[in-house]
C-alpha positions in Angstrom: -3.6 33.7 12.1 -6.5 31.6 10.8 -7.6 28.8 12.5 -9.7 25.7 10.8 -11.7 23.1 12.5 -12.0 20.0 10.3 -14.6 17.6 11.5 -16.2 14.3 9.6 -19.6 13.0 10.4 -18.8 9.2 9.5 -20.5 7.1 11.7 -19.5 4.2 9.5 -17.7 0.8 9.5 -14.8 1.8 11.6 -12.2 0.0 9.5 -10.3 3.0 8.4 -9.1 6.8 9.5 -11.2 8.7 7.3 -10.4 10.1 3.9 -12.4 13.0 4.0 -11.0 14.5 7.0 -7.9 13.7 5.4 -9.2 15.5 2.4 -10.4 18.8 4.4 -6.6 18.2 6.4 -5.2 18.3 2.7 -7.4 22.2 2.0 -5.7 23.7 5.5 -2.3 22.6 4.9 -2.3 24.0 1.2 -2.6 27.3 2.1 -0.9 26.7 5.6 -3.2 27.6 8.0 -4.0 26.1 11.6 -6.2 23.5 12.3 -7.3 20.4 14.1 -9.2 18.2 12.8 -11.8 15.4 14.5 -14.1 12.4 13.5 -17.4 11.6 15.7 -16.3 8.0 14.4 -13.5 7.9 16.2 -15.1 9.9 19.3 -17.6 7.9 19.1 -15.2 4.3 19.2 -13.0 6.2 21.8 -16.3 6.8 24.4 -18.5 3.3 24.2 -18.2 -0.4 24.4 -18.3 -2.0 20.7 -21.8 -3.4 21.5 -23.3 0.6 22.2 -21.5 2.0 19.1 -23.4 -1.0 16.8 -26.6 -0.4 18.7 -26.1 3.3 17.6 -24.6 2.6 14.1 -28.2 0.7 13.1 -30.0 2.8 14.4 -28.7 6.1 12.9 -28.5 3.8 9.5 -32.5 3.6 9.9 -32.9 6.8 11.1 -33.8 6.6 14.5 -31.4 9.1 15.9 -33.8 10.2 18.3 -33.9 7.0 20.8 -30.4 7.4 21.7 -29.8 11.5 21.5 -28.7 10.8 25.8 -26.6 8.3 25.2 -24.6 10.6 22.3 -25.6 13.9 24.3 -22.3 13.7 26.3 -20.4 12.8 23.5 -21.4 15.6 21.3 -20.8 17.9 23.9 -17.3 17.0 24.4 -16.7 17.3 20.9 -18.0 21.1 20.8 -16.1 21.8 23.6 -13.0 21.1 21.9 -14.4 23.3 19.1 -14.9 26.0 21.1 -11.4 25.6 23.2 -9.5 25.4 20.0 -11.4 29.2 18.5 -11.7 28.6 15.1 -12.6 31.1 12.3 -13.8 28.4 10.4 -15.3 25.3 10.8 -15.2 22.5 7.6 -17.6 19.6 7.9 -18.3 16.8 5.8 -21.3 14.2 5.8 -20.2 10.5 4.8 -23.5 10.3 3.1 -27.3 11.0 3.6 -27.3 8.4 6.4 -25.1 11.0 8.6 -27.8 13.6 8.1 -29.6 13.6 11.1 -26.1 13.0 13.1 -25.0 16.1 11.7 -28.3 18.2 12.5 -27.9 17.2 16.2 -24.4 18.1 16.0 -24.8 21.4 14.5 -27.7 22.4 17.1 -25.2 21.3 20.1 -22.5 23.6 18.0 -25.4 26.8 17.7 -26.1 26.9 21.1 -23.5 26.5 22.9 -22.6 30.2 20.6 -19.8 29.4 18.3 -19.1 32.2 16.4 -17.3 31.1 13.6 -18.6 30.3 9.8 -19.3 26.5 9.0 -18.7 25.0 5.7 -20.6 21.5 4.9 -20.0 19.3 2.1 -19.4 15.6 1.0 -22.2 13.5 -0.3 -24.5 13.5 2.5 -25.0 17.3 1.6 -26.5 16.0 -1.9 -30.4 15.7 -3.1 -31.4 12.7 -0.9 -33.4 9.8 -2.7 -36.0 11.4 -5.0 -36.0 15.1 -3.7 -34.1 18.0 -5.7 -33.8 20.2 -2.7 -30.4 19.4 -1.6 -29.6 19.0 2.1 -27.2 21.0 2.2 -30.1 23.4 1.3 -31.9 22.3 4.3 -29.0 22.8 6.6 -29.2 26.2 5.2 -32.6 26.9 5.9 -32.7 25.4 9.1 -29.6 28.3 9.6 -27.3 25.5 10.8 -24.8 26.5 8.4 -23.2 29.4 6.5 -22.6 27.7 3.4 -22.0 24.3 1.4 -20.0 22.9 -1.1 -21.4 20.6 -3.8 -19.3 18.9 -6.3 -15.5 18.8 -6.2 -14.2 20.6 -3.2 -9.9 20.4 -4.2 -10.4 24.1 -5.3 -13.1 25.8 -3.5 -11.7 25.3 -0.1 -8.6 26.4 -0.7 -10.4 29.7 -2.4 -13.0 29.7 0.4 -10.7 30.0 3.1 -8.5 32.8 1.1 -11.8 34.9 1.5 -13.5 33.6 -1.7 -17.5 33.3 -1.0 -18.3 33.7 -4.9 -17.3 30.8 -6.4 -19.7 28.5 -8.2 -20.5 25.3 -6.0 -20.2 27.3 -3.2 -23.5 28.1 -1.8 -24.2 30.3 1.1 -27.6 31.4 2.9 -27.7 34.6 0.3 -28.4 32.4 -2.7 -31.5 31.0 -3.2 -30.3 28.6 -6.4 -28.9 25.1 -6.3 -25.6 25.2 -7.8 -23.3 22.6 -8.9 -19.3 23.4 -9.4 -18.1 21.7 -13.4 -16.4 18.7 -13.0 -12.1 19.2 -12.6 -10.7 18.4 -15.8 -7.6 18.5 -15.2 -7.3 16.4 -12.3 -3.2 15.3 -12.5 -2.7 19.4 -11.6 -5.8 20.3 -9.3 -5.8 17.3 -7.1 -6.1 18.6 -3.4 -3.4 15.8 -1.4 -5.2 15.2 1.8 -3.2 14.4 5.4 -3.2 12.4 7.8 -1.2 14.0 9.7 -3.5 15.3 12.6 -6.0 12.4 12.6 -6.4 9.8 15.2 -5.7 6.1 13.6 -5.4 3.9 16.8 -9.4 3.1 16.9 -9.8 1.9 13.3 -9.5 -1.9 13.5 -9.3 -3.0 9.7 -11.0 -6.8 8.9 -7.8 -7.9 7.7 -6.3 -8.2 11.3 -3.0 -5.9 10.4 -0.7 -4.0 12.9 -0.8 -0.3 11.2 -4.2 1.4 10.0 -5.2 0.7 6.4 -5.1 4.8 4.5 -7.4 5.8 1.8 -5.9 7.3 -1.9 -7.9 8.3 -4.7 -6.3 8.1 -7.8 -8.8 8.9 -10.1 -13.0 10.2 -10.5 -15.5 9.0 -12.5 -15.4 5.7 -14.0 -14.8 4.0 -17.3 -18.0 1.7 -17.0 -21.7 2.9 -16.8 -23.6 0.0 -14.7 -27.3 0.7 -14.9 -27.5 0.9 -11.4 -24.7 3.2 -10.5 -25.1 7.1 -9.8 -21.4 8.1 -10.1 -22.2 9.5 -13.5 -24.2 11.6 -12.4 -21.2 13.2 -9.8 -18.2 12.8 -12.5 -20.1 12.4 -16.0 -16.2 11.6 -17.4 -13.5 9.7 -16.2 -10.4 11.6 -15.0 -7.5 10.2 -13.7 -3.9 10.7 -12.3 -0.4 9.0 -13.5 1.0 6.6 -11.9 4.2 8.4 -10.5 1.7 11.3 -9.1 -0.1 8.4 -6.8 2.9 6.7 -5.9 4.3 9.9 -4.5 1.6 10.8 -2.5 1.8 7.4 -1.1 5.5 8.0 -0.1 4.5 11.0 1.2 2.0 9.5 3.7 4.5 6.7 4.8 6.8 9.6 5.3 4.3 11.7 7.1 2.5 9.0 9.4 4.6 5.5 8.9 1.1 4.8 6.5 2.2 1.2 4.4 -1.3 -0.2 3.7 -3.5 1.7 1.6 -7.0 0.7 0.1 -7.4 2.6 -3.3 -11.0 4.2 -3.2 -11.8 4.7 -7.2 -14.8 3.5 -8.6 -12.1 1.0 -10.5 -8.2 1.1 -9.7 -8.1 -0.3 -13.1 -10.0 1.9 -15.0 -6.7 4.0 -17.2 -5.0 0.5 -18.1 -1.7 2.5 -18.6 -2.1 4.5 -15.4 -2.7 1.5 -13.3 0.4 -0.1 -15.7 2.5 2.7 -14.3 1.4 3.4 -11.1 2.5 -0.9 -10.1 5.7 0.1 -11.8 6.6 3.3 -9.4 5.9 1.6 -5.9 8.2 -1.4 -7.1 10.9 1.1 -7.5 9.7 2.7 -4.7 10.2 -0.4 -2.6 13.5 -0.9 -4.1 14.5 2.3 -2.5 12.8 2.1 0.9 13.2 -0.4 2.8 10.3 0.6 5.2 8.3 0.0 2.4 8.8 -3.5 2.4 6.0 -4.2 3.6 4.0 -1.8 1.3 -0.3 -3.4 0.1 -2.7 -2.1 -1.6 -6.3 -3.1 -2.6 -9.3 -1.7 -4.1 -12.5 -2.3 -6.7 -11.4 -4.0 -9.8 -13.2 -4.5 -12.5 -12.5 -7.9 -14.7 -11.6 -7.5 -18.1 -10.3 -10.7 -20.6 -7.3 -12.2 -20.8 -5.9 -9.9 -23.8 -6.6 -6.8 -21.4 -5.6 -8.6 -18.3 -2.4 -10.5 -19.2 -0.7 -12.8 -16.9 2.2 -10.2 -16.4 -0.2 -7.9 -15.1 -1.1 -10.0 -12.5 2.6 -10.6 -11.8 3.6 -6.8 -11.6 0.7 -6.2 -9.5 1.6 -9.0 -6.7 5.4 -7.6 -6.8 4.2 -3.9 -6.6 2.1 -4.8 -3.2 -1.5 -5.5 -4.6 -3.1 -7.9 -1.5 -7.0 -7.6 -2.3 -9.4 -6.7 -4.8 -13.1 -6.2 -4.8 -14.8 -7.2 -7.9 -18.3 -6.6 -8.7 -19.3 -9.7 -9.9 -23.3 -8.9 -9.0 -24.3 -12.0 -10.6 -23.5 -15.7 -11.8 -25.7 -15.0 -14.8 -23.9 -13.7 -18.4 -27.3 -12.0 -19.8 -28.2 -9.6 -16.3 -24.1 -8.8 -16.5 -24.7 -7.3 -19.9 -28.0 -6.1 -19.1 -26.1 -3.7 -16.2 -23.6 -3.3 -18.7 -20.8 -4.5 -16.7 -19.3 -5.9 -19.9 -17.6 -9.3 -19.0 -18.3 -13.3 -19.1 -18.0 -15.9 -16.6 -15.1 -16.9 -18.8 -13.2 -13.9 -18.3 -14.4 -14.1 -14.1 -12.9 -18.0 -14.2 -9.4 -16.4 -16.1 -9.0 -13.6 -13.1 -9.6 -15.7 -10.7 -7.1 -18.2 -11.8 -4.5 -15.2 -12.0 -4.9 -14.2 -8.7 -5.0 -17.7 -7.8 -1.2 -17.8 -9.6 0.3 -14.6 -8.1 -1.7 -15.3 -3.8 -3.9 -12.3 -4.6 -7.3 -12.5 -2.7 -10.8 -11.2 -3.6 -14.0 -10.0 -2.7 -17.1 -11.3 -4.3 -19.9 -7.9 -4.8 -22.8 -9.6 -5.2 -26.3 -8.6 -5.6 -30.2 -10.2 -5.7 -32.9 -9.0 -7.4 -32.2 -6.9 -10.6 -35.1 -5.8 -11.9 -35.3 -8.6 -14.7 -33.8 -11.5 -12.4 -35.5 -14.8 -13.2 -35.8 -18.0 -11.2 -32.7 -19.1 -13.7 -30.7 -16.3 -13.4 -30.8 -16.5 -9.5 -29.8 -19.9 -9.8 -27.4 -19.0 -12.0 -25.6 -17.0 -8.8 -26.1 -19.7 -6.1 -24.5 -22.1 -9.0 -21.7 -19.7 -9.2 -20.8 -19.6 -5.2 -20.4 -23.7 -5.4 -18.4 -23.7 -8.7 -16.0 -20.8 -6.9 -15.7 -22.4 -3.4 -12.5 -24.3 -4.6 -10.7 -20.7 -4.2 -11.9 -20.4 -0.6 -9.4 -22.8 0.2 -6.1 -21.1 -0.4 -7.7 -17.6 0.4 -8.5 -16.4 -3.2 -11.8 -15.7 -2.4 -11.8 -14.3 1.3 -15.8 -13.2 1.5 -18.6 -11.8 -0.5 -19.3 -8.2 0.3 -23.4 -8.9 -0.7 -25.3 -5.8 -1.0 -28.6 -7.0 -0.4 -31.8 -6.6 -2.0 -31.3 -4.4 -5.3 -32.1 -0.9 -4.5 -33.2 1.4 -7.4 -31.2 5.2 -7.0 -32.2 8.7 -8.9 -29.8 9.2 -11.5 -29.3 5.7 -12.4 -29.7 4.7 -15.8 -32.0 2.1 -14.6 -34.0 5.0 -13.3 -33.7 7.3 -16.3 -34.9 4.2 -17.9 -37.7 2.9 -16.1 -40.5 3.5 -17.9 -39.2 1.7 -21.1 -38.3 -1.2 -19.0 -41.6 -1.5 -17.1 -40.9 -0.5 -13.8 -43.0 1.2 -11.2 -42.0 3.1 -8.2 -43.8 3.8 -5.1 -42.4 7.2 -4.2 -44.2 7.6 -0.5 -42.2 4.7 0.7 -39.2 6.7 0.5 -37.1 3.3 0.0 -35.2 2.8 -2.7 -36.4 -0.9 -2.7 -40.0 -0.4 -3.3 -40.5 -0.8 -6.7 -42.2 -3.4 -9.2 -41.7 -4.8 -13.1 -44.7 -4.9 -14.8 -42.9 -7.4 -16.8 -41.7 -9.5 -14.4 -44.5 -9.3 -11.8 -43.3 -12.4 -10.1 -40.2 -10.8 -8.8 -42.3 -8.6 -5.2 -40.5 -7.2 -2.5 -40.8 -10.3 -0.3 -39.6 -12.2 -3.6 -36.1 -10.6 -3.6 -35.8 -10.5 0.3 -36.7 -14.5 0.8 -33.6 -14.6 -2.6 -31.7 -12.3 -0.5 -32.3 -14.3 2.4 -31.5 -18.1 0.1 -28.3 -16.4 -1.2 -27.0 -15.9 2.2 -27.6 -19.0 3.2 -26.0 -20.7 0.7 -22.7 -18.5 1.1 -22.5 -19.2 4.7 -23.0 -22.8 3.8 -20.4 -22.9 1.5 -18.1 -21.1 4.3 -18.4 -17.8 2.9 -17.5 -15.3 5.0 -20.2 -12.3 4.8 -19.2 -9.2 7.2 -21.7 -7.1 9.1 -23.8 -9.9 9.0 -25.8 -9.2 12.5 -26.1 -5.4 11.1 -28.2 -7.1 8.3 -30.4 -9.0 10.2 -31.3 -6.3 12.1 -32.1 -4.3 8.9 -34.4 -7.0 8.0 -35.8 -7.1 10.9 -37.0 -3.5 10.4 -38.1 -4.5 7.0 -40.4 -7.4 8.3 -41.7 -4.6 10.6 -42.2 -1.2 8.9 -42.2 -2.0 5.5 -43.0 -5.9 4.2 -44.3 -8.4 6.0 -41.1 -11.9 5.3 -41.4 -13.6 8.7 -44.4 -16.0 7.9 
């Protein structure tokens, strides 16, 4: 019988078991074949002290793998070992995102020589073009012969057809093909989804920030998104919006409580609200759902929202949402200031921001603040304009409306943005051999440097914390600027 190895390379925030080991899981049980399946995450949380695994998580973040290949060394090795113990044909890995890259390398050396024999499979967004390069890295992976093949795009019906014996399918690259190839976005998402488990995953080393007993689950319920913000390069993955009904997401979700006792769940869309009716329906199912389980009881949701006026967003939404289970939602406000929110195109007013926020106030549901500094046409008005907003919305810290601001820093400019298709029109210069996404300038708004937006970045937290903000990760930041200060642009004076 076949046998799968499923392993993530997610050295990330380890709030949650990880969705796309769930999502590999989900590929092996549709065509019912063994596997187990692991997370150097949670290997990684299981073998060292919390202050070693956020020494290691910076690091890798700024790419300096290399200090602390000892100290993972051992860790790495165990996690071959099982590889090898377990025999697989086939081995499925997925990179969180460019960041893992190096993590993965080192993995896949440990994998090659200690002989295993079977082919390896890598995909997940960390195998994508990386910054400003076409060559993918899955490509490089090939050519460094660490791998057999990858998988770029939508993987829900490649794997399942790659480990039938299907090698020829398009987005399915191997070492034969010299091309970078691309699988069409799934159209008909409702029927092709690939339902990932959790089944074989280890949940008892995520600790999620909201302090509850059981694990918080992923669910995606949809691909693409109804918005287009200039600085966002989903487009580019799912150029149209697909999503699923709302009975086909509540019964995965019952599945998962059936399968693994699963109750909270954090919906990973670009927008949980982007298919009004959808989202409409979806609220509708779990209440019934609820109705009829009584281990659901204690059933929450949360996940990015995107505010929309009070015609759209009606106070009976807000009502149906708190009854269904919604606990949290992330909304990407970016700025206090009207004119750079239309400029992103993110299509909504302070006005409609003061009417969701006095909805959720209504109906106990708490938020998330996304907030940015430095758009490319920020001025000294408009950043005032956000540090203005934090003090006219501290009055919803105080019953847990707003529970922190999840700030992204210093605005970072991505391939495949329209912001990037659109830079030359808007004036904007990048310096390519930095190789960071935050060296560029505005010829028409000179004013705003590097060290402008980091000593804004630097103001805004300040004011947050201040105001009694909470701001996660914030020592993982400060190291990060450190290393700026360093490497990169001189702020310390």
């Amino acid at each position: 019988m076949l046998k799968v190895t499923c392993i993530s390379v997610d050295l990330i925030n380890a709030d949650k078991p990880p969705a796309a080991l769930a999502f590999l899981a989900g590929a092996c049980e549709k065509i019912d074949v063994d596997y187990h399946a692991i997370s150097l995450n949670s290997e990684f949380l299981k073998n060292l002290s919390a202050d070693d695994y956020n020494e290691i998580y910076k690091n890798i973040k700024l790419n300096n793998l290399s200090k602390f290949e000892k100290q993972i060394d051992p860790i790495i090795t165990l996690v071959v070992t099982k590889i090898l113990d377990f025999e697989s044909d086939h081995l499925l890995i997925s990179l969180f995102s460019y960041a893992q890259f190096e993590l993965a390398k080192f993995f896949l050396r440990k994998l090659k020589q200690r002989q295993y024999q079977g082919k390896i499979v890598a995909g997940g967004p960390g195998v994508g073009p990386v910054e400003f390069s076409e060559v993918s890295n899955g490509r490089r992976l090939i050519q460094d012969d660490l791998i057999d093949y990858y998988c770029l795009g939508e993987g829900d019906e490649i794997l399942p057809g790659y480990l039938q014996g299907n090698i020829n399918q398009m987005g399915l690259n191997s070492k034969k093909s010299l091309s970078e190839i691309w699988v069409p976005q799934i159209d008909d998402l409702e029927n092709a989804y690939l339902v990932p488990s959790y089944k074989k995953i280890e949940a008892q080393f995520y600790k999620n920030l909201e302090n509850k007993i059981k694990p918080i689950y992923s669910i995606s319920t949809s691909r693409g998104c109804v918005r287009r913000c200039s600085f966002c390069d989903v487009a580019k993955t799912w150029p149209k919006f697909r999503f699923r009904s709302g009975q086909s997401v509540a019964n995965e979700i019952l599945k998962h409580h059936l399968d693994v006792g699963a109750v909270n769940f954090t919906l990973v869309d670009s927008l949980i609200n982007g298919s009004l009716k959808s989202f409409r329906d979806f609220n509708i199912e779990m209440i019934s759902l609820k109705n009829q389980y009584l281990s659901l009881s204690d059933f929450s949701y949360n996940g990015l929202f995107i505010v929309r006026d009070h015609k759209s967003h009606t106070e009976d939404l807000f009502r149906m949402m708190k009854d269904a289970g919604c606990e949290s939602l992330a909304i990407g406000v970016e700025t206090g200031s009207d004119r750079l929110r239309f400029e992103m195109n993110k299509k909504f007013t302070n006005q409609d921001l003061d009417h969701h926020l006095e909805m959720c106030q209504r109906y106990g549901i708490k938020n998330t603040l996304l907030v940015f500094v430095g758009y490319p046409t920020e001025t000294e008005e408009d950043f005032q304009d956000t540090l203005d907003m934090l003090i006219r919305y501290q009055k919803y810290l105080i019953d847990d409306t707003i529970i922190g601001i999840n700030h992204h820093g210093i605005f970072s400019i991505l391939p495949h943005t329209p912001i990037f298709d659109q830079r030359e029109f808007l004036g904007i210069d990048l310096e390519m051999e930095q190789n960071r996404a935050i060296a560029w300038s505005n010829r028409n708004n000179p004013n705003l440097t590097v060290k402008k937006r980091v000593l804004r970045d630097l103001q805004l937290r300040k004011t947050a914390l201040e105001l009694r903000y909470p701001i996660p990760y914030s020592q993982r930041y400060l190291e990060y600027l450190k290393d700026l200060d360093q490497s990169f642009v001189p702020i310390s004076d």
